[in-house]
C-alpha positions in Angstrom: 0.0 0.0 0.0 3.3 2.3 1.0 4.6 1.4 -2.0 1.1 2.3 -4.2 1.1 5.6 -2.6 4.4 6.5 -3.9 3.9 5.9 -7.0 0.8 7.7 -7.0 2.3 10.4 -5.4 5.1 10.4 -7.9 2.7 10.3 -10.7 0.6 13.4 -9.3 3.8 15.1 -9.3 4.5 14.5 -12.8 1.0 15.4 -13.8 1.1 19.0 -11.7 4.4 19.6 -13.3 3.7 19.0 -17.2 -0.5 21.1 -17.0 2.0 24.0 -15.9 5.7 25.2 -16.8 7.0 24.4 -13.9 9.2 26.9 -12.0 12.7 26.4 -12.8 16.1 27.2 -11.1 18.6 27.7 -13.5 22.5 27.6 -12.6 25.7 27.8 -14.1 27.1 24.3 -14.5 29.3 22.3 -16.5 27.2 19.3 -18.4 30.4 17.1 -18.3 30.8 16.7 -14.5 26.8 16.0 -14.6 26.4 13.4 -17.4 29.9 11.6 -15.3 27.7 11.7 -12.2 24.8 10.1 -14.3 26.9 8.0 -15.7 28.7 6.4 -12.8 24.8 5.9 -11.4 23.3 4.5 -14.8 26.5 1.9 -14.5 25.7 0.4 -11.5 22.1 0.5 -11.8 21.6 -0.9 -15.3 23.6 -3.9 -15.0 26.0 -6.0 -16.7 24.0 -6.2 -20.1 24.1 -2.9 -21.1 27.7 -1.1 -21.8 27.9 2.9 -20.7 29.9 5.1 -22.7 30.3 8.7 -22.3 32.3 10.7 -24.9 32.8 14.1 -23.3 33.9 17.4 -25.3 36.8 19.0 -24.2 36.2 22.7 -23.7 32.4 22.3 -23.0 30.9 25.4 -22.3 28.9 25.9 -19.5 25.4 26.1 -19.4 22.4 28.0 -17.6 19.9 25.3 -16.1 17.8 23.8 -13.7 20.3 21.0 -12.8 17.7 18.7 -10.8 15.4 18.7 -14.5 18.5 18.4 -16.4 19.3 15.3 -14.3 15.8 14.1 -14.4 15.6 14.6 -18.5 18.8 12.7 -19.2 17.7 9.7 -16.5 14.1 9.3 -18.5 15.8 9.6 -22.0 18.4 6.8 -20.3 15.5 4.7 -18.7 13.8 4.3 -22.6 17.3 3.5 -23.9 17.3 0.6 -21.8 13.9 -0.3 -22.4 14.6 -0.3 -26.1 17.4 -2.8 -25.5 15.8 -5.6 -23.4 18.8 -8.0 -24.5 21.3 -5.3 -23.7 23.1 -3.4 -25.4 25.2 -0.1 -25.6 24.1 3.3 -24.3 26.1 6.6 -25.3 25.7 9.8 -23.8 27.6 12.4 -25.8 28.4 16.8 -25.5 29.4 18.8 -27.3 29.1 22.5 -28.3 27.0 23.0 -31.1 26.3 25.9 -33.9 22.2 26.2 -34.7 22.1 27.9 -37.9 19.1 30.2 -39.2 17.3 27.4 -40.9 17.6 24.8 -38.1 16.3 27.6 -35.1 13.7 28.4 -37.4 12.3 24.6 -38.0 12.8 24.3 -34.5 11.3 27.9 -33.0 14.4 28.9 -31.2 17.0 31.2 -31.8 19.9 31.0 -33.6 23.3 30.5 -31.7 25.5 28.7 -29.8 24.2 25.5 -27.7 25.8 23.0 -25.6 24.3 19.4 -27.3 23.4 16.6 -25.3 22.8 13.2 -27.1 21.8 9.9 -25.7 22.1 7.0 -28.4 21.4 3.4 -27.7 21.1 0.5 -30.1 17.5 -0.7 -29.4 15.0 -1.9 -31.7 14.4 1.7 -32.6 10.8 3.1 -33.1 8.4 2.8 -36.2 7.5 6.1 -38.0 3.7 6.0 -36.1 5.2 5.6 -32.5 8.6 8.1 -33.5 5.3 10.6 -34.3 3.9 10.3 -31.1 6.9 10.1 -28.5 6.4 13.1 -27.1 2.9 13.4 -26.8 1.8 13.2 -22.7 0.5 9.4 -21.5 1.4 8.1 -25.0 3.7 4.8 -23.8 4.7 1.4 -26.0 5.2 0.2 -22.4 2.5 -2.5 -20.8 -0.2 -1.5 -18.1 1.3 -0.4 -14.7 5.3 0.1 -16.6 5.2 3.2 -17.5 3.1 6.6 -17.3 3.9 8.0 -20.9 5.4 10.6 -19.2 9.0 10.5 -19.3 9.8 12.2 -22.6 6.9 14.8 -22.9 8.4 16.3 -19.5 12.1 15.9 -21.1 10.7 17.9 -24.3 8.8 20.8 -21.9 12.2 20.9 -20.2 14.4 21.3 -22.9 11.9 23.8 -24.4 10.7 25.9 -21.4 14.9 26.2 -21.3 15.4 27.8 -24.6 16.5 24.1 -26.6 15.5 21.7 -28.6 15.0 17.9 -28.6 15.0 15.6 -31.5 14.1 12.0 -31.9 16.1 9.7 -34.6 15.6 6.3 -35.1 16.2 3.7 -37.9 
């Protein structure tokens, strides 16, 4: 029952946050020494099956961000790479600094500019063009009843938005 309400309580939570932008507390912080962090957690959490890798740029710059949401963004982007990989497999998370160019910001609604890039890359099973379509859209899941809320990415997308970025989906 404990363990029912925490999970409810957790899901409330998630709900309250994505109806409303929730208030943020932005930072300076270097992206490198958090995705290590992650990355040291992910390791021992995900087991023996799937392989970590973390290529970090050198001379990263520094961003402004909520680092508790940025934490919370890269764990549910990691949690679906595993999911994609039931057999195991290997997971990447990658920075770099990154140019967005007028035609890019444009497709994308943000400015032009200068961004630190975050990518997570697994190799899963990948998603078909209908589900790809759909990832970010709020309670939409692949997952069965009672393993997952459909949650996960739609709050990484209103993160990474409500922060001034962008998030893309590739599969194949």
């Amino acid at each position: 029952a404990i363990d029912g309400a925490q999970r409810a309580a957790e899901l409330t939570k998630r709900l309250l946050a994505f109806s409303r932008q929730q208030p943020l507390a932005p930072k300076r912080l270097n992206p490198n020494r958090l995705v290590s962090g992650m990355s040291e957690l992910l390791n021992r959490t995900f087991g023996e099956t799937i392989q970590i890798e973390t290529v970090l740029a050198a001379g990263l710059w520094h961003v402004e961000v909520d680092a508790g949401q940025l934490e919370s963004a890269l764990l549910n982007l990691c949690v679906n790479a595993r999911d994609a990989m039931p057999t195991g497999g290997k997971l990447t998370i990658e920075t770099s600094n990154a140019h967005v160019d007028d035609r890019y910001a444009r497709e994308n609604a943000i400015p032009s500019g200068q961004y630190v890039m975050i990518a997570v890359t697994d190799t899963g099973i990948g998603m078909t063009a209908d589900v790809l379509a759909r990832a970010f859209d709020p309670f939409f899941t692949t997952k069965g009843v009672g393993k997952g809320t459909g949650l996960g990415l739609s709050q990484v997308y209103g993160f990474v938005r409500q922060s001034g970025g962008s998030v893309k989906i590739y599969s194949e």
